[in-house]
N, C-alpha and C positions, 0 to 999 in steps of 0.2 A: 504494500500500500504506500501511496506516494503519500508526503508531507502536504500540507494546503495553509497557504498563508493568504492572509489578506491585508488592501493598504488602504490605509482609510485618513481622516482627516479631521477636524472641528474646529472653530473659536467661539467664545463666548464671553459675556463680563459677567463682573460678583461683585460683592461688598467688599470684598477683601480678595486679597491674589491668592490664596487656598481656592477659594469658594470660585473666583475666576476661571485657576486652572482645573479644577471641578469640574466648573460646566463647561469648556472645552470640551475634555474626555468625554463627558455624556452626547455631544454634540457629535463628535467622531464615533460612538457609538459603542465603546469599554469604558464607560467611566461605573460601572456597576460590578467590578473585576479587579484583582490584585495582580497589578502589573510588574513584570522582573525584565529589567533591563538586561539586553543579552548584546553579545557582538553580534559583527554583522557579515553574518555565513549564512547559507540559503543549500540545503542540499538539491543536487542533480534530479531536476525531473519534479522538482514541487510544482503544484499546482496553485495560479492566485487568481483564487476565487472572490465572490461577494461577499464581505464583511457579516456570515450569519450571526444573529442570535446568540448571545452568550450567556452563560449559567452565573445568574449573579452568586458572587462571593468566591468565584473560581480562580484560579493562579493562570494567567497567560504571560508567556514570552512574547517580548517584544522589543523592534530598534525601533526607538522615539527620539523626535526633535519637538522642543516646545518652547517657546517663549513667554514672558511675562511681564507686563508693565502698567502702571498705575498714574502713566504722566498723558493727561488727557492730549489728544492729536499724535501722539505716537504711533507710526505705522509697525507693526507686527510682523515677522513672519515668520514660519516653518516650513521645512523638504524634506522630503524621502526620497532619495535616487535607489531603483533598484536596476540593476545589469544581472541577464541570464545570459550563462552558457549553454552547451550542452552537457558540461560535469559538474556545475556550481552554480553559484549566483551571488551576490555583494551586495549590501544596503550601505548606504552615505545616507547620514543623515546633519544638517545646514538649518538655521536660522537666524534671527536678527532681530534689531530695532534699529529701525530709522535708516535700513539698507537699502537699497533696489533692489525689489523680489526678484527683478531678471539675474543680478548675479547672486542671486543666494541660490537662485536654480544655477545656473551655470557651473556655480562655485562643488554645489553636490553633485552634480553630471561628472564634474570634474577629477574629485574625488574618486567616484563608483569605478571610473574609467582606469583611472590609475591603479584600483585595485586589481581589479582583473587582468588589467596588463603585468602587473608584477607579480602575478599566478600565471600569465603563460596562457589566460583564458582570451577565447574570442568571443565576443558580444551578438548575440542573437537579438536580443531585448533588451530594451530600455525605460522602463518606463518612473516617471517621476509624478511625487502627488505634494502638493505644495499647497499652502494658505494664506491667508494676510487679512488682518484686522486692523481697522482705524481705532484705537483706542480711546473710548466715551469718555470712561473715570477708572476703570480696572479690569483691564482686558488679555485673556491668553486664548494662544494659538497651540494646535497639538498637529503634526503628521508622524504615521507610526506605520509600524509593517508588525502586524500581529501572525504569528503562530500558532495555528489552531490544531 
C-alpha cells in the first residue's frame, strides 16, 4: 500500500496569535489534530490526495510553514514546494512578512529543486500551495503537507 499525503493550506485572525494560529489550522483543515513536525522526505510512489476528514485528537505528521503577526496591514505568507520523483519526493517549506509572495514561492521552488538535485533525483512534479493574509489586528497563515 502506497503512502497518501495531502497539501492543504489556511489563514485566519484571533484575539491573540495562539487563537490566530488556531484558526488558521482549522481553516486549512487539521486544526482539530496533534500535529508533529517531521523533515521533508516523501516516499517513492505516494499518493497526494484531497485533504480527507481527520479523526479529531489524532497524531498527524506533517512539513509546515506558518506565519504570524499582530501588526495591523502586515502582509503574510506561507509555501509548501513539493518535487516528485520516481524514487522520492522533497517538501520546502518558505514564509514571510512583509515579503513578495512571488519570491517566497520562488525562494521554496528553489529550495525543493536543490534538494532533489543533491539526491541525484529528477523532477516529474512540482507542485506548490502557498497563502497570504493582509493582517486586520492578528492574523496567521499555515501551508503544510500532511501525512495521512
Amino acid at each position: 500500500m502506497n503512502m497518501k499525503v495531502s497539501i492543504t493550506s489556511g489563514k485566519s485572525e484571533g484575539p491573540t496569535r495562539l487563537n490566530a494560529f488556531d484558526n488558521a489550522l482549522i481553516d486549512a483543515g487539521i486544526g482539530d489534530v496533534n500535529l508533529i513536525k517531521v523533515s521533508s522526505i516523501i516516499p517513492a510512489n505516494a499518493q497526494i490526495v484531497r485533504l480527507p476528514p481527520l479523526e479529531t485528537g489524532s497524531t498527524v505528521n506533517c512539513v509546515l510553514s506558518h506565519r504570524i503577526s499582530n501588526s495591523r496591514g502586515d502582509l503574510i505568507s506561507a509555501a509548501i514546494a513539493v518535487a516528485l520523483s520516481d524514487n522520492m519526493g522533497c517538501v520546502a517549506e518558505n514564509g514571510g512578512i512583509n515579503k513578495d509572495p512571488k519570491i517566497i514561492r520562488e525562494d521554496a521552488i528553489f529550495m525543493v529543486e536543490y534538494m532533489m538535485r543533491k539526491r541525484g533525483e529528477k523532477i516529474k512534479n512540482l507542485i506548490v500551495e502557498e497563502i497570504n493574509h493582509k493582517v486586520k489586528e492578528c492574523g496567521a497563515v499555515v501551508a503544510a503537507l500532511v501525512y495521512l
